[in-house]
N, C-alpha and C positions, 0 to 999 in steps of 0.2 A: 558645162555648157547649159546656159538657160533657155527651157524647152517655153514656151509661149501657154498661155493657159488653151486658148483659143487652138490649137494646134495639136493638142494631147488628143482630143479624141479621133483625129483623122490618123492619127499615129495608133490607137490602139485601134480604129478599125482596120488597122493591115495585120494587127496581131501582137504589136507590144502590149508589153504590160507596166504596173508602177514601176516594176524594178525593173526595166529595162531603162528607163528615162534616166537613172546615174549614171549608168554606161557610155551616156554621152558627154564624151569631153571636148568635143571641138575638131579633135584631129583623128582618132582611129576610129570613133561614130560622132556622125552629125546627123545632119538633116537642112531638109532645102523648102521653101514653102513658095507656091507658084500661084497667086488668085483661081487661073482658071482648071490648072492640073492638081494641085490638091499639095500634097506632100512626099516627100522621097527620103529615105536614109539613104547616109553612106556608111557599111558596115562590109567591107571586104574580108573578112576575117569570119562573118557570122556570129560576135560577141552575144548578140540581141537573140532575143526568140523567134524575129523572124524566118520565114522556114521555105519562104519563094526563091525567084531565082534572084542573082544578085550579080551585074554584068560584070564583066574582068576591069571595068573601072572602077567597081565598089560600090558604083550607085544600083539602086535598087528601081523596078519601076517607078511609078507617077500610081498616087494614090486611085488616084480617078478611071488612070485602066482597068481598077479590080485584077491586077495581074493571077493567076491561079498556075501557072506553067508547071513548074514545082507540084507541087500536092497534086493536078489531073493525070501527071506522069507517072506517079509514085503511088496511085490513088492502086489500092490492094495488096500491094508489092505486101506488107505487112503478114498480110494471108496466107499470098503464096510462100512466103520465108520460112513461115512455120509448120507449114508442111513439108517442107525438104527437112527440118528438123527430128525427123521419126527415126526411133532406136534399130540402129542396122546391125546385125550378128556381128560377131566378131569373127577374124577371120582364123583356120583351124591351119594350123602351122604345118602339119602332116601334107594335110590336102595340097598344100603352096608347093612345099616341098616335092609332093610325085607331078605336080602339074608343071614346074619349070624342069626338071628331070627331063620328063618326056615331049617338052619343047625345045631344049636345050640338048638334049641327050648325055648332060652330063650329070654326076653325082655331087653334092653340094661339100659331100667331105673332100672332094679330090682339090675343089678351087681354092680351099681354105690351105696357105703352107705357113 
């Protein structure tokens, strides 16, 4: 699909890039150009680097909304991930073992036939 010269930059102000503009072939990414709204993909699939939201029809906002939905919702989440990522002990098989015992009240050798 032939992207317009005039129109590439309203496309990378959403967040394309060069390489994202082969990706467009007409039918699994387009794009729509509207005088007063600006520009829109259709990228249902997320092929592009686009990274907002993108409605269950595959269109994306309207260039002109400045849509941000996506990134102000996600906006730390990055932060928070990596702190649940801290090295947690492993767990001591013994210990497992007298603590289901004496919840259980049975012995681990009797269930095993």
């Amino acid at each position: 699909m032939k992207i317009k010269a005039k129109h590439k930059p309203l496309l990378k102000k959403m967040g394309l890039s060069e390489d994202d503009f082969a990706r467009f072939d007409g039918k699994h990414v387009s794009y729509e150009f509207d005088p007063e709204r600006g520009v829109r993909i259709y990228d249902p699939f997320y092929t592009t680097s686009y990274d907002e939201y993108i409605g269950i029809d595959g269109w994306s906002a309207w260039s002109s909304e400045n849509d941000t939905f996506m990134s102000h919702i996600l906006k730390g989440s990055g932060e928070k991930r990596e702190g649940t990522k801290a090295p947690r002990p492993k767990a001591d098989i013994q210990q497992m073992s007298s603590y289901l015992q004496k919840k259980f009240g049975k012995s681990s050798e009797t269930d095993v036939q």
